[in-house]
KOLNULUM-462385 format. One record per residue (C-alpha): residue number from 0; y, z, x. Coordinates in steps of 0.001 Angstrom, whole numbers, plus 524288, in hexadecimal, padded with zeros to 5 digits. Layout:
BEGIN
- n|Y|Z|X
- NUM|Y|Z|X
...
This chain:
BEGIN
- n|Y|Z|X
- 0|8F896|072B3|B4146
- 1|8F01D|06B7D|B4AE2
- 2|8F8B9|06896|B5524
- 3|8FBB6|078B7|B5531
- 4|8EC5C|07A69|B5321
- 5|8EA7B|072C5|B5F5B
- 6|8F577|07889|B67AF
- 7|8F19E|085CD|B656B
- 8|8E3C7|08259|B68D8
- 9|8E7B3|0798C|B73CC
- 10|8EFDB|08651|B79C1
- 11|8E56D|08FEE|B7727
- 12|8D6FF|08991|B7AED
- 13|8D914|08612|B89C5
- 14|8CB71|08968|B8FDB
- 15|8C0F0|08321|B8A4C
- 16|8BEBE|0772C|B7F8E
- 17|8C055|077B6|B7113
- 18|8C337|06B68|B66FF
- 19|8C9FF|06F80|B5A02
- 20|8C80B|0667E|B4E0A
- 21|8D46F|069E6|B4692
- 22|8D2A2|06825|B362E
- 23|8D84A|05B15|B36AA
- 24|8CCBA|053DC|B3F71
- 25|8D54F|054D2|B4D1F
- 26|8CFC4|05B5B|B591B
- 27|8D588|05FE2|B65B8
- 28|8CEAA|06766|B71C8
- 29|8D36A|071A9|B77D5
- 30|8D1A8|07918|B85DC
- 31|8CCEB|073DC|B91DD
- 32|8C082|06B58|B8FC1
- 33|8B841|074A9|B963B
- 34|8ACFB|07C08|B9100
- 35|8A410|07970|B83BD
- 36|8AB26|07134|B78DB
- 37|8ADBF|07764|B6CD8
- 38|8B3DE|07266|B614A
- 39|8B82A|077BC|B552A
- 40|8BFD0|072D7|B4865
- 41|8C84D|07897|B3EB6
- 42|8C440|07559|B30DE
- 43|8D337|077BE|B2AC7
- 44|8E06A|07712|B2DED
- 45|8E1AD|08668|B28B7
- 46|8D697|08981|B33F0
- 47|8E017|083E0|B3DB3
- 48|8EB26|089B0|B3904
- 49|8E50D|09813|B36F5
- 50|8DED2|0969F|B4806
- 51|8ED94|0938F|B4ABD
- 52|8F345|09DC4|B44ED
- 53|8E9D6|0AA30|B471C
- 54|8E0CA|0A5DB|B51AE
- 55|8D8C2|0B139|B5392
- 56|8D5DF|0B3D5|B4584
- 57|8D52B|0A6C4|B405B
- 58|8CAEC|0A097|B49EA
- 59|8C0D8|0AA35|B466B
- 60|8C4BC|0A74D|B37E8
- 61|8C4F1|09844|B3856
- 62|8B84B|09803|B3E27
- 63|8B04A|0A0C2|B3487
- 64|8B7CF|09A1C|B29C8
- 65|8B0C7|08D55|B2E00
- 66|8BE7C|0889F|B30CF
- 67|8BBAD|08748|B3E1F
- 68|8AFEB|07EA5|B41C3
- 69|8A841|07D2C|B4D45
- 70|8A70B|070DC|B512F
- 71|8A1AB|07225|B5E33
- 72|89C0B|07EAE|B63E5
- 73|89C95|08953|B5E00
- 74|8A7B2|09601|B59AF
- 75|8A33D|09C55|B669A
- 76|8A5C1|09216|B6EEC
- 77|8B2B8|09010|B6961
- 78|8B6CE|09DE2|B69CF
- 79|8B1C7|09EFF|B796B
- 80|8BAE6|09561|B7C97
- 81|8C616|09B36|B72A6
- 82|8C362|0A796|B7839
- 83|8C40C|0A3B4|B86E2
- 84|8D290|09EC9|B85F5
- 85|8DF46|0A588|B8E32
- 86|8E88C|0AA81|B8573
- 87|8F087|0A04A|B7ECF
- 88|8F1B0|0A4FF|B708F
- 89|8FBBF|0A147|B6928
- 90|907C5|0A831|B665C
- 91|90683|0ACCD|B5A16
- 92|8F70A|0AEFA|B5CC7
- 93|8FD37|0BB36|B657E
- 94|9063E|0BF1C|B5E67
- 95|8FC11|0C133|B536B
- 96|8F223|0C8A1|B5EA8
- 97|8FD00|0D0BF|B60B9
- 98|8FEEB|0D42C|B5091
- 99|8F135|0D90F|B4E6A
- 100|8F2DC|0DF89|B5C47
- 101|8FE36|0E945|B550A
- 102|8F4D0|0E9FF|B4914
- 103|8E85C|0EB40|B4F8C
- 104|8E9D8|0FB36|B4BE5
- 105|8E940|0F7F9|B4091
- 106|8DE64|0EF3C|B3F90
- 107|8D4D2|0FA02|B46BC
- 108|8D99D|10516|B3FFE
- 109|8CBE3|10919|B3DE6
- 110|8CC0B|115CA|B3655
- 111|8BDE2|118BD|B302B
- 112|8BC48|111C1|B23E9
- 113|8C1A1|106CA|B29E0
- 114|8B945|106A1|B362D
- 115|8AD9C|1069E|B2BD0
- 116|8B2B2|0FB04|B2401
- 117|8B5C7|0F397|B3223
- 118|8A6DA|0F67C|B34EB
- 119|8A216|0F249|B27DF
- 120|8A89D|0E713|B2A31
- 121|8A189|0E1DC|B3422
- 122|894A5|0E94A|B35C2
- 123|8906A|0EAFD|B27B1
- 124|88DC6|0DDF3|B27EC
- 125|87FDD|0D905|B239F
- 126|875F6|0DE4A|B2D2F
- 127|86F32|0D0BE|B2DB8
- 128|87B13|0CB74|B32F4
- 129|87B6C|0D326|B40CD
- 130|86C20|0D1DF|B410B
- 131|870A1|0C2B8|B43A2
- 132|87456|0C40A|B5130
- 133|871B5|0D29B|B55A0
- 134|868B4|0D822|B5EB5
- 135|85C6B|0DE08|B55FC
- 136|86412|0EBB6|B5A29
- 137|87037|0E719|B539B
- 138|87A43|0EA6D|B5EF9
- 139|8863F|0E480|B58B9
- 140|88E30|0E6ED|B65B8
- 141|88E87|0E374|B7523
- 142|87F53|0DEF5|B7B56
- 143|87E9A|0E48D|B8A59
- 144|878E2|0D922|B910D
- 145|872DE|0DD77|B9C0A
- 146|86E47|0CFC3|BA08C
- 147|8751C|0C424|B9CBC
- 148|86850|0BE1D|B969C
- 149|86580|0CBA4|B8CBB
- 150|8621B|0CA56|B811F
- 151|86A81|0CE7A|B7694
- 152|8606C|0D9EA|B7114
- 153|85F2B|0DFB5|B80A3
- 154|86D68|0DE3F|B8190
- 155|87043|0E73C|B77A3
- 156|864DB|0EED2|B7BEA
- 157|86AC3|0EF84|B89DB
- 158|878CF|0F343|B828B
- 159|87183|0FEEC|B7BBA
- 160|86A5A|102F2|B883A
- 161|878C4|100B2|B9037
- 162|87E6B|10A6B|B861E
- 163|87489|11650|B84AE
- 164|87547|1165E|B95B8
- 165|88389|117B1|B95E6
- 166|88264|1242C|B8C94
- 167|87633|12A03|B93A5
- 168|870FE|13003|B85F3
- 169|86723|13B26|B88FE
- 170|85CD5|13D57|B7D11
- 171|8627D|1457F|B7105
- 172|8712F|14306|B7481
- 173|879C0|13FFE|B6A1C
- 174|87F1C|1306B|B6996
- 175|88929|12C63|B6119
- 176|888F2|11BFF|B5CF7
- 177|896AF|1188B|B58C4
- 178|89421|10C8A|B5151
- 179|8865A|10D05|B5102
- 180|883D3|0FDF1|B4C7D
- 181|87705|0FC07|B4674
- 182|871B4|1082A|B4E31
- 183|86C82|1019D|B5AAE
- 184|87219|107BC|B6605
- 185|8707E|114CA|B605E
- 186|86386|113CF|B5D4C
- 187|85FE1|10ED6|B6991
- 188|86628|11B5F|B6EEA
- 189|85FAF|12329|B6752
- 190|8514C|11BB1|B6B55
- 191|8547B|11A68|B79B4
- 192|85D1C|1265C|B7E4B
- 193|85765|1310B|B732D
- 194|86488|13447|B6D6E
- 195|869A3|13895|B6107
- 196|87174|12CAE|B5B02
- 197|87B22|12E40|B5031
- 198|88176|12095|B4EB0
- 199|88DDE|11DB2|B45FE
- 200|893BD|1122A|B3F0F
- 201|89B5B|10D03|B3479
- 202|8917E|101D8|B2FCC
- 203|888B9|103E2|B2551
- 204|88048|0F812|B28D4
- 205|87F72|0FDCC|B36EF
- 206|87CA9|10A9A|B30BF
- 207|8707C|1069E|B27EA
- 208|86B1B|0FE2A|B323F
- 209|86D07|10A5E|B3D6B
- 210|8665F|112E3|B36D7
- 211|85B41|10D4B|B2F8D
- 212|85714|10808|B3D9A
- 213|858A6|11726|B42E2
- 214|84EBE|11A4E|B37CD
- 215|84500|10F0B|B3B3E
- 216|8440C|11327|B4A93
- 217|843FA|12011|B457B
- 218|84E72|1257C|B4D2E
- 219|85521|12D66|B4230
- 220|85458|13B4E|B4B36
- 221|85BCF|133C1|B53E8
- 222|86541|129DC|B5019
- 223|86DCE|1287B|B4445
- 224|877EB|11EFD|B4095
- 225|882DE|1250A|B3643
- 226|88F90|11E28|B302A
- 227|89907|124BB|B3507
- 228|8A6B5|12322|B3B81
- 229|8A6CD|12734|B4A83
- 230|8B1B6|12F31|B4829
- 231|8AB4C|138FB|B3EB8
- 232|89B22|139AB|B4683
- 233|89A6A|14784|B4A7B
- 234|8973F|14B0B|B5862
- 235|893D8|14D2F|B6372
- 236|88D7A|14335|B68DB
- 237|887EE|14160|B7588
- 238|88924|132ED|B7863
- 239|88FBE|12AFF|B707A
- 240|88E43|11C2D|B7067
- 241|89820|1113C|B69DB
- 242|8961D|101DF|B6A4B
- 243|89CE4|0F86C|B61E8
- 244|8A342|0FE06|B5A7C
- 245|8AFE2|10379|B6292
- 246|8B4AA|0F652|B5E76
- 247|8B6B1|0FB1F|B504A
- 248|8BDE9|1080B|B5409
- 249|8CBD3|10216|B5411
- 250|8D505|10531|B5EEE
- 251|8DD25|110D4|B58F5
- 252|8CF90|11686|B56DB
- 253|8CCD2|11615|B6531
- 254|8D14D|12676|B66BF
- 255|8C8C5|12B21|B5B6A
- 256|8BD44|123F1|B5F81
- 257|8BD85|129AB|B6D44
- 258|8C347|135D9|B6826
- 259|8B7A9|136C0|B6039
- 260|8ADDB|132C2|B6909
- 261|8B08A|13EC9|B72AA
- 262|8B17A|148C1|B6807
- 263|8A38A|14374|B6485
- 264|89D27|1437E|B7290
- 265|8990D|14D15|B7887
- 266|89CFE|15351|B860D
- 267|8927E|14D71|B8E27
- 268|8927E|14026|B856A
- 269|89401|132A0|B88F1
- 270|89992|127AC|B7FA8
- 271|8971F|11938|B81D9
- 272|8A05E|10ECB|B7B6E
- 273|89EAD|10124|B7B21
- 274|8A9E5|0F8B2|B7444
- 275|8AE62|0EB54|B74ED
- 276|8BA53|0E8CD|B7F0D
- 277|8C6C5|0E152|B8049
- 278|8C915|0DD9E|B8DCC
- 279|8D99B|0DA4F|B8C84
- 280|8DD1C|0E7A1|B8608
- 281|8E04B|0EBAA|B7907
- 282|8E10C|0DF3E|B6F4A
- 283|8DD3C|0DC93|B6091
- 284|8D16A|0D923|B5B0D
- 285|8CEA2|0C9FF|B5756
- 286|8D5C4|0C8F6|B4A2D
- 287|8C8DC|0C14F|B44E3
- 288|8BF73|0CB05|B4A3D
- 289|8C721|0D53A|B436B
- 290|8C81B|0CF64|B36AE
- 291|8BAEF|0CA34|B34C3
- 292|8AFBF|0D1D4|B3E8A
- 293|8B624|0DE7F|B43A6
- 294|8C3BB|0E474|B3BA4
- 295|8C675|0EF4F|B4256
- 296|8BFDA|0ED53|B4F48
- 297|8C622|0EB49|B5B37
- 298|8C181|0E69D|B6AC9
- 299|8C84E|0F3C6|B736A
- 300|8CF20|0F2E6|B80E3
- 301|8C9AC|0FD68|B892E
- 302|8D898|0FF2A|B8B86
- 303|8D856|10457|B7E47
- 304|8CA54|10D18|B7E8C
- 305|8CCBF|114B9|B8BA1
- 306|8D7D6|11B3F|B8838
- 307|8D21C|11EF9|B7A41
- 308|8C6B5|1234E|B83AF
- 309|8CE64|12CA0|B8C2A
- 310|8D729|130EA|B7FFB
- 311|8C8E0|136C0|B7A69
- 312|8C7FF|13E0B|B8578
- 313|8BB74|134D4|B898A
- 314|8B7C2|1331F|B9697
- 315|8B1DA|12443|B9A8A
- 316|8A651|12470|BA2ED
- 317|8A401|114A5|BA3C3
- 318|8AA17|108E1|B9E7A
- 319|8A0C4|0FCDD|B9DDE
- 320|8A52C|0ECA6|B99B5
- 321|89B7A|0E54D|B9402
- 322|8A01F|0D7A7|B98F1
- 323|89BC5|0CC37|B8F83
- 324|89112|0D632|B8A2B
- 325|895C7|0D43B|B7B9C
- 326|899C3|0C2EF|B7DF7
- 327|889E2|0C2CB|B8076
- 328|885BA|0CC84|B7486
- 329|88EA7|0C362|B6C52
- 330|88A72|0B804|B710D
- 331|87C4E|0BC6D|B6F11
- 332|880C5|0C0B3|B614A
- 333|88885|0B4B4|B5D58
- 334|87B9E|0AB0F|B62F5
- 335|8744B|0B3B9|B596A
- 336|87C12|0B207|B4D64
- 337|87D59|0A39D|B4D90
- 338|86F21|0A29B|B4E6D
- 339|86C8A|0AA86|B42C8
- 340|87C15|0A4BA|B3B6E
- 341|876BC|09FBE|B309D
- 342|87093|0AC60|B2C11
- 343|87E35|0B376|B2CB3
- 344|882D1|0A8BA|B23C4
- 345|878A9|0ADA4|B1BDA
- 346|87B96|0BAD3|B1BFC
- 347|88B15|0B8A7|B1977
- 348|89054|0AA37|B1B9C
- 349|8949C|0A042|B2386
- 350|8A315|0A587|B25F9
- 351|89AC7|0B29A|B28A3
- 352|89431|0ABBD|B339A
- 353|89FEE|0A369|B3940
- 354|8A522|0B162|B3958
- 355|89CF5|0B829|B420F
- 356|89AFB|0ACF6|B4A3C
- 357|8A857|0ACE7|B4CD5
- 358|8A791|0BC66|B50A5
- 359|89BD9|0BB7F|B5911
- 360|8A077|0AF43|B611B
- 361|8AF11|0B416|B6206
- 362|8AB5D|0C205|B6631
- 363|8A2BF|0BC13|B7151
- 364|8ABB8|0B3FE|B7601
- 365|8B686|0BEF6|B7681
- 366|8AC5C|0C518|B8083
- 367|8A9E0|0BA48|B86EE
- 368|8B7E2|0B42D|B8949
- 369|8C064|0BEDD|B873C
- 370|8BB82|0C955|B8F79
- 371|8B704|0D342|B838C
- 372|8AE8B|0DBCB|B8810
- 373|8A783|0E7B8|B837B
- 374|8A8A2|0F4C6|B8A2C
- 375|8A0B9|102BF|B89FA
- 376|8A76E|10FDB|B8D8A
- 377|89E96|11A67|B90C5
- 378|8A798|128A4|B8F16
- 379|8A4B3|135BF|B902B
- 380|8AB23|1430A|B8E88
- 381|8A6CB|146BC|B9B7D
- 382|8A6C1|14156|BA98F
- 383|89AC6|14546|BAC1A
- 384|8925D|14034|BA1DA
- 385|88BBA|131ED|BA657
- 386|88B1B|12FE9|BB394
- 387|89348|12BF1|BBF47
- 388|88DC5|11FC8|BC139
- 389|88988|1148E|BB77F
- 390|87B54|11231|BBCF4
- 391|875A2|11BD3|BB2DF
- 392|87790|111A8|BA7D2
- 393|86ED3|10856|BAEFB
- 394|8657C|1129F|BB168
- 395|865EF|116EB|BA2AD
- 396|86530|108D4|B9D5B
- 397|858A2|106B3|BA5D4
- 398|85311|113AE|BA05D
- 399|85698|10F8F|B90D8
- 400|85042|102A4|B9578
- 401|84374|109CF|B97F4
- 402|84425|11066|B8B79
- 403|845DE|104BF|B8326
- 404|83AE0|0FBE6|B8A75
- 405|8320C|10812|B8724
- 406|83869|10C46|B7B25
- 407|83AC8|0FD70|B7550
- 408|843ED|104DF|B6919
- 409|841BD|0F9DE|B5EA2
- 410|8509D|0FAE7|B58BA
- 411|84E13|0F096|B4DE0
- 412|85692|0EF92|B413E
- 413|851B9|0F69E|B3524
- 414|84A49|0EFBE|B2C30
- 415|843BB|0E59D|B387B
């Protein structure tokens, strides 16, 4: 077991420097002696055995079991140099990519009930948990860093700001939040632009939280947060608004959700989407992120979106990549939750914790070394709508900039 433990190691870590402590007390280095050392050791043979045999589900595994230990550095630093590696998987590593490929249909058939249950799964979480390493808005997606030393609360500030000048809101329009989160970016629009907000999502956490902060800042005329299913809101709706949560629509969903989104905007209405993106084309999701953070979620190609774009009849005005946008945010995120680890222990328990460790450090180091990337798609039903040029979202952040040194809306969680 450990000479096939070491050649399989030996063939796949060439960049880089990592020592492995196999269950027996022996150690061997692998890559190229550059770069930080990091060691790690396997606490059973049956750890070994399961990394050998299912790579990509059993790393993730092994570690929040505890049978994987850190030895030197940390999880992070082991996954940016795992990460950062050609392609040299094993045989039967790709032949198993290639299986959930066929079933991956399956796996996001996301029909409403389930899409609930998915989202349950992961945001119904305790509240206390997110308050760990979140900005005091509670933007659980991409920061827009619009200098490299931002803070994380004016990134997501800036990513708010970014958003409401790509859909040039005039006061009293009608904006539509698909997956309104904990209710920040839609109350913000509602504060800074003057529109009417309905928000919708499938989290009853989310929900409670949304609205009982919509009754503290007293914006009940103008914003409201419902749980509800995208597919059955009644329109129209003259801007319409979607971050984060694209991710959970499921590919074969791709035509209603676009197909829905034009019935629901109206003629002169603009629609901004931001999503995470695969850069290679259309793939699978991690087997380990799907089983334990997000079943039912999947990363999109834009080779896949477009075409469900121009099937809906939609026309795109501006495509925008946020380049290493989200490896910061996480970074920022995961920083954040091992200061404050030992109160997630609390709240759930150690494996809990090696758990989303694992998620936060893995999902920032598939921005940072393997070219993920987030992207937002601005469409319209009209050519005319925004205009010609893309100066008047600089102009329109600089304006919303006024408003909120003057303004200052205090977007605290309810109950602080």
């Amino acid at each position: 077991m450990e000479r096939l433990l070491r050649f399989f190691l030996d063939r796949y870590i060439r960049r880089g420097t990592i020592t492995f402590i196999t269950a027996r007390g022996t150690s061997f280095t692998c890559g190229d002696g550059s770069g930080p050392q990091v060691s790690a050791r396997f606490v059973t043979s049956a750890a070994e055995r399961r990394l050998l045999i299912d790579p990509e589900l059993a790393l993730g595994e092994i570690f929040m079991e505890g049978l994987l230990v850190m030895e030197r550095g940390t999880i992070a630093d082991l996954l940016a140099i795992a990460l950062a590696q050609p392609d040299l998987a094993p045989r039967w590593a790709r032949a198993q990519w290639w299986l959930r490929y066929l079933i991956r249909h399956v796996q996001q058939f996301n029909p409403r009930q389930r899409s609930r249950n998915n989202v349950a799964h992961h945001y119904d979480l305790d509240g206390r948990l997110y308050a760990l390493f979140l900005d005091a808005d509670r933007q659980y997606s991409c920061a827009y860093f619009e200098t490299p030393f931002a803070s994380l609360d004016d990134a997501q500030l800036a990513k708010k700001r970014h958003l409401a000048a790509k859909m040039l809101i005039a006061p009293g329009q009608r904006v539509l939040d698909i997956g309104s989160g904990w209710g920040g970016l839609g109350l913000y629009l509602a504060q800074m632009t003057g529109a009417d907000v309905t928000g919708v999502t499938l989290s009853t956490e989310q929900l409670q939280v949304a609205n009982a902060r919509t009754a503290e800042q007293k914006l009940d005329n103008s914003a409201r947060f419902l749980l509800q299913d995208y597919r059955d809101i009644p329109g129209p709706f003259d801007r319409i608004v979607s971050v984060g949560m694209f991710e959970h629509v499921g590919v074969d969903h791709y035509d209603t959700f676009f197909r829905r989104c034009a019935e629901l905007l109206g003629e002169e209405g603009v629609m901004v989407l931001h999503s995470i993106g695969r850069p290679e084309g259309p793939g699978i999701t991690n087997p380990w992120i799907a089983k334990y953070i997000f079943p039912g979620g999947y990363i999109p190609a834009l080779s896949e979106v477009l075409p469900a774009i121009e099937r809906a009849g939609l026309l795109i005005s501006d495509v925008e990549i946020l380049r290493l946008h989200y490896a910061d945010t996480l970074k920022a995120w995961r920083e954040r939750f091992m200061a404050r680890r030992e109160e997630a222990v609390r709240l759930y328990d150690e494996r809990f914790a090696r758990m989303w460790e694992f998620y936060l450090a893995s999902s920032e180091m598939s921005f940072r070394k393997q070219n993920v990337m987030n992207f937002q798609i601005q469409l319209t039903r009209r050519q005319n709508v925004v205009p010609v040029t893309r100066n008047y979202i600089e102009r329109e952040e600089a304006r919303l900039r006024a408003l909120e040194n003057g303004q200052q809306p205090r977007l605290q969680m309810a109950g602080e």
